[in-house]
N, C-alpha and C positions, 0 to 999 in steps of 0.2 A: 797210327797216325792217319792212314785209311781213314778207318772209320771213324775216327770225330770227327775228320771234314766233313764224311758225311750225315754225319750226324747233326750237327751243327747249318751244312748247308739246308736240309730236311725244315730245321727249326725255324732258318729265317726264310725259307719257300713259304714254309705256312703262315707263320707273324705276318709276313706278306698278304699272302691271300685273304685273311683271317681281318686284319685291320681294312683291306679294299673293302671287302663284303660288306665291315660296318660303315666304313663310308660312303657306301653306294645306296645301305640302306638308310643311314641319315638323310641323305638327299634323297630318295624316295618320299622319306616321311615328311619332310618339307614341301614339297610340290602335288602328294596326293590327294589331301583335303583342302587343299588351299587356306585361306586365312583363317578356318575357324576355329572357336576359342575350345583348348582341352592339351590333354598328353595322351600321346600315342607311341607304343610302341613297337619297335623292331628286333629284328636280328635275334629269337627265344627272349624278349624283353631283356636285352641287354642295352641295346641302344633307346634313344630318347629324344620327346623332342616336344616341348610344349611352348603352346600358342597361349597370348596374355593380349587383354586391354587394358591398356593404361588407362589411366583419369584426362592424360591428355589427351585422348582420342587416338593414340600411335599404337602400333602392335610391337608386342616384347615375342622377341622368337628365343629359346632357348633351347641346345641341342646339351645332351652329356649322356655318362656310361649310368646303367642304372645297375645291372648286375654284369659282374665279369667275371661271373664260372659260365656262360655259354659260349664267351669268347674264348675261355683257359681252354675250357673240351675240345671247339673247334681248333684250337694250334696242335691239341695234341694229337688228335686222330687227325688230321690233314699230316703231320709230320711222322706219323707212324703208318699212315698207307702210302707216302713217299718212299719211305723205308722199304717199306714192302718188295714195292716195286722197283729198288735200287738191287734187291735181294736177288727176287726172280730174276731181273736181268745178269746180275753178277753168271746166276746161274748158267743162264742160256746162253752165254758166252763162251761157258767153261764149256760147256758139254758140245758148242760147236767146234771148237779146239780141238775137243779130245776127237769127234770124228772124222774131222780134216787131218789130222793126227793119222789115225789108225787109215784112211784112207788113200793114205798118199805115203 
């Protein structure tokens, strides 16, 4: 039971970070070029974000996912070096035990 929590916490640390990233680069790509007309993309071309002139002279802004195996990768390696580092700690806990242990 341990470990799913932390399994599980790992998962949604990263969906976390992983979703921020793309939102921060959607909003990047909106405010970079400013008004001009094209798609550009972010975050290994996952995110998206094209400029349009209408006929009525207004601009069409449209943001969306273009590819989501950059985003899958990023949750999974962000939730597998959290692991990691839940690991090593586990470790360096234990091992400080055992020579608080053995020293006293």
């Amino acid at each position: 039971m341990k470990w799913l929590s932390r399994i599980i916490g790992s998962l949604v640390a990263a969906l976390v970070a992983t979703v921020g990233t793309a939102v921060i680069t959607a909003i990047w790509l909106m405010f970079s070029a400013g008004s001009t007309e094209g798609r550009r993309l972010g975050y290994f071309g996952a995110v998206f974000v094209e400029v349009k002139q209408t006929p009525q002279g207004t601009t069409q802004l449209g943001v969306g996912l273009a590819d989501a195996l950059p985003l899958v990768l990023s949750v999974v390696a962000i939730a597998l070096f959290l692991l990691a580092v839940i690991v090593v700690h586990d470790q360096l806990r234990a091992r400080r035990r055992q020579l608080l242990a053995d020293a006293g």
